[in-house]
Each structure stands twice: as structure tokens, then as C-alpha cells.
C-alpha positions as CSV (number, residue, x, y, z in Angstrom):
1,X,-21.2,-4.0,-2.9
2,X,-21.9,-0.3,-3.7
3,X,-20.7,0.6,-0.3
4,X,-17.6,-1.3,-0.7
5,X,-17.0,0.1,-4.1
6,X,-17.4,3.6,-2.9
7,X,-15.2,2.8,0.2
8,X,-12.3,1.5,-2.0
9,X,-12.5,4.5,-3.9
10,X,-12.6,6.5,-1.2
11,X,-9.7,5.4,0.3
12,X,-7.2,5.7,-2.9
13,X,-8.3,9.1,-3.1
14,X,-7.4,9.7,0.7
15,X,-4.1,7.9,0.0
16,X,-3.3,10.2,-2.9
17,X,-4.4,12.9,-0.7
18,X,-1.8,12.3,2.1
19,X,0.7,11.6,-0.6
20,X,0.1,15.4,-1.8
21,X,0.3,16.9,1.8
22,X,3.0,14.6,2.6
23,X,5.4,16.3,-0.7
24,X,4.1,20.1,1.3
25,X,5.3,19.7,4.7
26,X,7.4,21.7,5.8
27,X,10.0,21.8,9.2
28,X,9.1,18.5,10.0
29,X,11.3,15.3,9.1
30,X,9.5,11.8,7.3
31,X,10.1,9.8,10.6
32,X,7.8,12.6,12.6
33,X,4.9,12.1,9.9
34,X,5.0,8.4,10.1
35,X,4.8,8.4,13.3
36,X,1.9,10.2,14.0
37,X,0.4,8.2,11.3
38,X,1.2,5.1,12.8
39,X,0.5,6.4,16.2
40,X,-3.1,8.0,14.9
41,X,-4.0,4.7,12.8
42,X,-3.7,2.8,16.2
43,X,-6.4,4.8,18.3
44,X,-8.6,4.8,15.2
45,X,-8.6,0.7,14.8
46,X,-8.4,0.0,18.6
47,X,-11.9,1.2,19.9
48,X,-13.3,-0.9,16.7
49,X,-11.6,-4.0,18.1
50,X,-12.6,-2.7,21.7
51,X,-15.9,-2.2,21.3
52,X,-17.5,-4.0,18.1
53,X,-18.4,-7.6,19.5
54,X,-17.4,-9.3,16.6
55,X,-14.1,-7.7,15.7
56,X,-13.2,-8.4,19.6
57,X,-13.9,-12.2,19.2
58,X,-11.6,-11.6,15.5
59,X,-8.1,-10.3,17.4
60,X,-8.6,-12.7,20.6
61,X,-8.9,-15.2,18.3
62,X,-5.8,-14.3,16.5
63,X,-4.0,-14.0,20.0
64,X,-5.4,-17.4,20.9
65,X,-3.8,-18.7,17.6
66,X,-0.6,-17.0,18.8
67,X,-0.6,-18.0,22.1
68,X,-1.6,-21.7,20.9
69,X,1.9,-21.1,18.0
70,X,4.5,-18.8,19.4
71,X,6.2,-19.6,15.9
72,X,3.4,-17.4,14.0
73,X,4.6,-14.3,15.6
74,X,7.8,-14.6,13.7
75,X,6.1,-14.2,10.5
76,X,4.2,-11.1,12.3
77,X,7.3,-9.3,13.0
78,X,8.6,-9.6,9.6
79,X,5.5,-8.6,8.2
80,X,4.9,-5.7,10.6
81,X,8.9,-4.7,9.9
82,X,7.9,-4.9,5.6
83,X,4.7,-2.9,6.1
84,X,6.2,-0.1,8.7
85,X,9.0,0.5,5.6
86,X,6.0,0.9,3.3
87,X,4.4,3.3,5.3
88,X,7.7,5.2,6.3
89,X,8.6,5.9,2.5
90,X,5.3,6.8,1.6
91,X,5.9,10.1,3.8
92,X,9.9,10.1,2.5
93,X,9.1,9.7,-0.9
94,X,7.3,13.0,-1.8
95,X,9.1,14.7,0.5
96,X,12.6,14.0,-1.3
97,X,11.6,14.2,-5.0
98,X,10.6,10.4,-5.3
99,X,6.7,10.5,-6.1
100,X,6.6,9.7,-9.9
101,X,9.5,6.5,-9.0
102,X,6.9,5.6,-6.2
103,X,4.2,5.7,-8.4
104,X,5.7,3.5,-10.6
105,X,6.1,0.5,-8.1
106,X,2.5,0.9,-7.2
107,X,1.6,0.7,-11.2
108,X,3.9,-2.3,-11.2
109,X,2.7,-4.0,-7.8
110,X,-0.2,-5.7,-9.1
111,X,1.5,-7.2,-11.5
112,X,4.6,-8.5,-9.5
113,X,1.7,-9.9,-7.1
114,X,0.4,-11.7,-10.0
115,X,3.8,-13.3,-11.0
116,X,4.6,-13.8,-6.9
117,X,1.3,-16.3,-6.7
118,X,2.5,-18.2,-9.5
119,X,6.3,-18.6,-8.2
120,X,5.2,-18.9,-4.3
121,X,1.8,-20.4,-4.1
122,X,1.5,-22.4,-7.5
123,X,-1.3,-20.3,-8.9
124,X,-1.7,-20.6,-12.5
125,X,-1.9,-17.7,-14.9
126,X,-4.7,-17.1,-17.0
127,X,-4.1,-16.5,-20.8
128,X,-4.5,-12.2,-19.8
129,X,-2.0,-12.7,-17.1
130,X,0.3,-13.6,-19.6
131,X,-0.2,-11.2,-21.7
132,X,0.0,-8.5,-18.9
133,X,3.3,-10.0,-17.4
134,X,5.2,-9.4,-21.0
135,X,3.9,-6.0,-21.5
136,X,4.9,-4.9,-18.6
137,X,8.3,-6.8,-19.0
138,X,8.6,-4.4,-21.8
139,X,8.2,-1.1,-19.8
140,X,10.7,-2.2,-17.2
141,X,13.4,-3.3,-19.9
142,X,13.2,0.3,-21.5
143,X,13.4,1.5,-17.9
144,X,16.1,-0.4,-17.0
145,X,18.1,0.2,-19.9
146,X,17.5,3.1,-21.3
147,X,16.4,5.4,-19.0
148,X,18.7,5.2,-16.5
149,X,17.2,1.8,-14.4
150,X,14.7,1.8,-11.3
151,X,15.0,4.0,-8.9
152,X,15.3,2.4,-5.3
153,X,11.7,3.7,-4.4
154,X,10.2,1.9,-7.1
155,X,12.3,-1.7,-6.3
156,X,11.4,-1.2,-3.4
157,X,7.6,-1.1,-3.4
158,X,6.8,-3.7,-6.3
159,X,9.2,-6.2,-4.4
160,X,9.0,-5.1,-1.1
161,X,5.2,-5.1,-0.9
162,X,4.6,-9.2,-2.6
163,X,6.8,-10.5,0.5
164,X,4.7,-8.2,2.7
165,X,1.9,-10.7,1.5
166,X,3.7,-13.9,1.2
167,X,4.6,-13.5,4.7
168,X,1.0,-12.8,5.8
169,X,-0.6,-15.9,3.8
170,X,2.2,-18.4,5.5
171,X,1.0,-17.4,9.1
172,X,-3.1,-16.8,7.9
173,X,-2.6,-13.1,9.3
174,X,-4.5,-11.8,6.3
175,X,-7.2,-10.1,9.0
176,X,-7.9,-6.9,9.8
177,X,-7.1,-7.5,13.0
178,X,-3.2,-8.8,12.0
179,X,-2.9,-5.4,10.6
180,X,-4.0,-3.7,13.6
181,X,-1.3,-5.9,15.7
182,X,1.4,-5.4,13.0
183,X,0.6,-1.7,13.7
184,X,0.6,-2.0,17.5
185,X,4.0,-3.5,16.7
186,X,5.4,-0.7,14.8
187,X,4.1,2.0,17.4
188,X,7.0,2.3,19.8
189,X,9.6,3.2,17.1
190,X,6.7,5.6,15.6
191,X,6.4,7.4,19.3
192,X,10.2,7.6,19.6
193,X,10.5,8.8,16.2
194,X,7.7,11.2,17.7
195,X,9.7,12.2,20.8
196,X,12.9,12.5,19.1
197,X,11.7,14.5,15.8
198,X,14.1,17.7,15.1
199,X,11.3,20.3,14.2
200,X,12.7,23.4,12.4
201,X,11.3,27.0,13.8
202,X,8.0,27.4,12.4
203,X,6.9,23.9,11.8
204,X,3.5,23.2,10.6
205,X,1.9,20.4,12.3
206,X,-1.3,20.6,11.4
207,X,-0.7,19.0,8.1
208,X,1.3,16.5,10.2
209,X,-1.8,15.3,12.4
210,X,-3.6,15.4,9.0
211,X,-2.0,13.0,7.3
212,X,-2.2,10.8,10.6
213,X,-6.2,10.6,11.1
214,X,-6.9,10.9,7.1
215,X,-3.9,7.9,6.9
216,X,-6.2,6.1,9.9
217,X,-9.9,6.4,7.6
218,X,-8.2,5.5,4.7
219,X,-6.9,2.5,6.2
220,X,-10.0,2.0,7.8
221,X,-12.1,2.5,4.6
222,X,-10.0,0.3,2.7
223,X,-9.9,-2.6,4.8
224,X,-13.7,-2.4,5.1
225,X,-14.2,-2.6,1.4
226,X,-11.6,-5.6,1.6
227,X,-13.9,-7.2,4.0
228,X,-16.6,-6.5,1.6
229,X,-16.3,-6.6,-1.9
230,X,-15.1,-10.0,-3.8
231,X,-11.2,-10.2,-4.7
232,X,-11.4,-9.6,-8.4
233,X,-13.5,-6.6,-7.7
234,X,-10.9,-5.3,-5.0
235,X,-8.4,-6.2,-7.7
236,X,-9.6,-3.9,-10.1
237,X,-10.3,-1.3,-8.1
238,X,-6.6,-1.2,-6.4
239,X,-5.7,0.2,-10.1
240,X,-7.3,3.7,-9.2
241,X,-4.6,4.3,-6.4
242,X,-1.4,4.4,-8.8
243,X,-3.1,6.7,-11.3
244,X,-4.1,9.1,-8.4
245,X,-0.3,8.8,-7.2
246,X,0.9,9.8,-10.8
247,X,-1.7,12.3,-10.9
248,X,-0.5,13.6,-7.2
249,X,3.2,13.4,-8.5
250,X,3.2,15.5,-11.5
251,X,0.8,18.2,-9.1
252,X,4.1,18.0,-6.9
253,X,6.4,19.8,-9.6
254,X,7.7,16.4,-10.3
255,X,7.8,16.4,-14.6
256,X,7.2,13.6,-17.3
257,X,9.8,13.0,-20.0
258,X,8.7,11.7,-23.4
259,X,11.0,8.7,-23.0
260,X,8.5,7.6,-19.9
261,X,5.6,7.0,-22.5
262,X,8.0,3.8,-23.5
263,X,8.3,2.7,-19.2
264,X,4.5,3.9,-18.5
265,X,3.0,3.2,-21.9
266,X,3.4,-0.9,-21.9
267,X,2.7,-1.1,-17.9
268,X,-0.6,0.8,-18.0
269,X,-1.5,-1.5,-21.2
270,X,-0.7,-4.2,-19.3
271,X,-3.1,-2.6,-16.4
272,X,-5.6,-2.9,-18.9
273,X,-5.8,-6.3,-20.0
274,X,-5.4,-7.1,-15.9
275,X,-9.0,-4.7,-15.5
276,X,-10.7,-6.5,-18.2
277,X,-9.8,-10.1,-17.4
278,X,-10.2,-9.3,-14.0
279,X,-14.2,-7.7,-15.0
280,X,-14.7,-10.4,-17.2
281,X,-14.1,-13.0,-14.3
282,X,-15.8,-11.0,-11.9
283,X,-19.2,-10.8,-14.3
284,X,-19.3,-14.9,-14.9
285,X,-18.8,-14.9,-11.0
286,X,-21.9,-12.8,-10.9
């Protein structure tokens, strides 16, 4: 469990971390750096499903499933498509001024995933839920009206993210190894968005092929510590990623009004009581 802990840590701060290069680039477009990413994550993940016996027997068991339903891949595609735009803004976002509205849908994802398993799969809220879903009902009304509504980043993230998962659960692609075929999916736009990139004069790739292979551990690291730690632990722990983001945002140039206290305040409140009922659960597991 301490690995996994450590792992999940880990990985947010490497996330953060390619968030920060990502707003630093220079002469090189978002569609470049996403696909190296996507092109890097691939020969990380293969060899693990190439040569660890028991992640081979995972994916060919996946494929047989496939094979057995053609009908699954449909839900593959769409969740390959949902999860390549996530990745994609993740390198336009910083890049274009839109860190601190990115980090906002991350702060509100967990809770939109927490209302999604009530409306989708019948999963009934706990008293805390509750409490977290009208706090944070709260931050997105002041955002909404009066500071000027959510920026298209932030839509797109805490809404775009939930059907990512919905998608997954109605197939059973909730694997490592669906994530490394929705990535072998997304790899032929990332390598013509790789032959077809416009560099400027100048252009510094190295931060390029560093976001790729740090993007690739992090991915790596984080699905491990999925594979490893129990959900409400791995709940809690996806909280540190949005704070880093914030964190990685403001480093960026990007500035905090007073008026956000009102959007951020009641959401990271709500983040709270999430954490402790989330602890709380995870300690009468234990």
C-alpha cells in the first residue's frame, strides 16, 4: 500500500510537472506535444504487455473478449476519442492561457464523478456526498454568474472526463490494458500530427520529448497504484493532482482574483468533506 501511495503521488506530481513544461514550450504547436506523448506513452506500455506474462494474458484476453463482441469496440473508440481530447488540451491548455480554467475542472471532476454514479449507475450518495455536491453547487453558481461563467476548458474536463468513464464501465474496459489499446488507437493521428507539426526556427524539442516519456511514467505510475491501492484510497489521493495544477498555474503567470476565493473557496470545502468521508470509509474498511 505504501508503494501505491508513493506511486499515486508520484505521478500527480509528474502530471503537474508536464503541465509546467507544457505552458514553456516554445516553436512547437499543442498537436506536436501530444503526439509525442501519445506516441512515447505507447513504447513505454507495450514491452510491459510484451513481455510481463501476466499483463500478456490481460490484453489477449481483452482481444479475445473483442473478437468474441465486435459491438465492445464501439464503446472503445468513443472512449479512446474522449481520452485523446483530454490528453490534447492538457498540452493546449497551458500553452494558450487556460491552466487556472483547467485546474478548475480537475477540482470539480471528482465531484461530477460522484453525481455521474448516482444518475448513470444508481449509486447512492452518502450523507458527505451530499454535503459535497451543494458546496460545490455553490462555487459553480458564483462562477457562473458572477464571474463571467466556465470557461470551455473547465466544461470540458469535469464533463468530458465522467463520460470517458461511463463509457469504459459499459464495455468492462476499465484495464490497464484498454488504456493501452485506446492509446494504440489514438497513435496514428498523434504520428501525423508528428509528421505534419509546423516547427518555428529555433524550436526546442527537448522539452517536447520530455513531456512524452515523463507523460509515459506518469501514466505508468498511476495506473500501477490503480492496480494497487483500494478505491477510496485512490479517491483521496486523486485530490493532490488539481492542487499541484493550481499550484503549476499560478507559477505560469496565470493570476488569482479575490472574487475566485467565492468559485475555489466552496469547491475545495467540498474536497474536504469528500477526503474525510472518503478516510473515514477507508479506515472501517481497514
Amino acid at each position: 500500500m505504501n508503494r501505491g501511495v508513493l506511486a499515486s503521488i508520484v505521478a500527480s506530481a509528474l502530471f503537474a510537472t508536464i503541465f509546467l513544461i507544457s505552458g514553456s514550450v516554445n516553436g512547437t504547436g499543442p498537436n506536436e506535444v501530444y503526439g509525442w506523448r501519445i506516441v512515447l506513452t505507447l513504447l513505454v506500455l507495450l514491452p510491459v504487455y510484451g513481455f510481463i506474462p501476466s499483463k500478456r494474458v490481460e490484453m489477449l484476453s481483452l482481444l479475445s473478449r473483442i473478437k468474441a463482441r465486435p459491438g465492445l469496440l464501439f464503446y472503445g473508440i468513443i472512449a479512446s476519442g474522449l481520452v485523446g481530447v483530454q490528453l490534447w488540451l492538457f498540452m493546449y491548455a497551458p500553452m494558450n492561457g487556460y491552466a487556472l480554467a483547467t485546474s478548475l475542472g480537475y477540482f470539480l471532476l471528482p465531484l461530477v464523478m460522484v453525481v455521474a454514479g448516482g444518475v448513470f449507475f444508481a449509486e447512492r450518495l452518502s450523507h458527505a456526498q451530499k454535503i459535497a455536491v451543494v458546496l460545490a453547487a455553490l462555487g459553480v453558481v458564483h462562477q457562473l454568474i458572477f464571474a463571467g461563467g466556465m470557461a470551455w476548458p473547465t466544461l470540458l474536463i469535469c464533463l468530458g472526463y465522467p463520460l470517458y468513464f461511463i463509457a469504459r464501465r459499459k464495455a468492462r474496459f476499465e484495464s490497464n490494458a484498454a488504456f493501452t489499446l485506446e492509446i494504440a488507437i489514438l497513435t496514428p493521428l498523434a504520428v501525423y500530427f508528428i509528421f505534419t507539426g509546423a516547427n518555428e526556427p529555433g524550436a526546442q524539442m527537448l522539452p517536447v520529448y520530455a513531456i512524452g516519456l515523463l507523460g509515459a511514467g506518469a501514466m505508468f505510475l498511476y495506473l500501477g497504484a490503480a492496480a494497487s491501492l483500494s478505491l477510496s484510497v485512490f479517491g483521496l489521493l486523486s485530490y493532490v493532482e488539481p492542487v499541484l495544477l493550481l499550484v503549476a498555474a499560478v507559477m505560469m503567470g496565470e493570476h488569482l482574483q479575490l472574487n475566485d476565493a467565492f468559485t475555489y473557496g466552496p469547491i475545495l470545502l467540498a474536497l474536504g468533506v469528500l477526503a474525510f468521508d472518503g478516510f473515514r470509509s477507508s479506515k472501517s474498511l481497514g
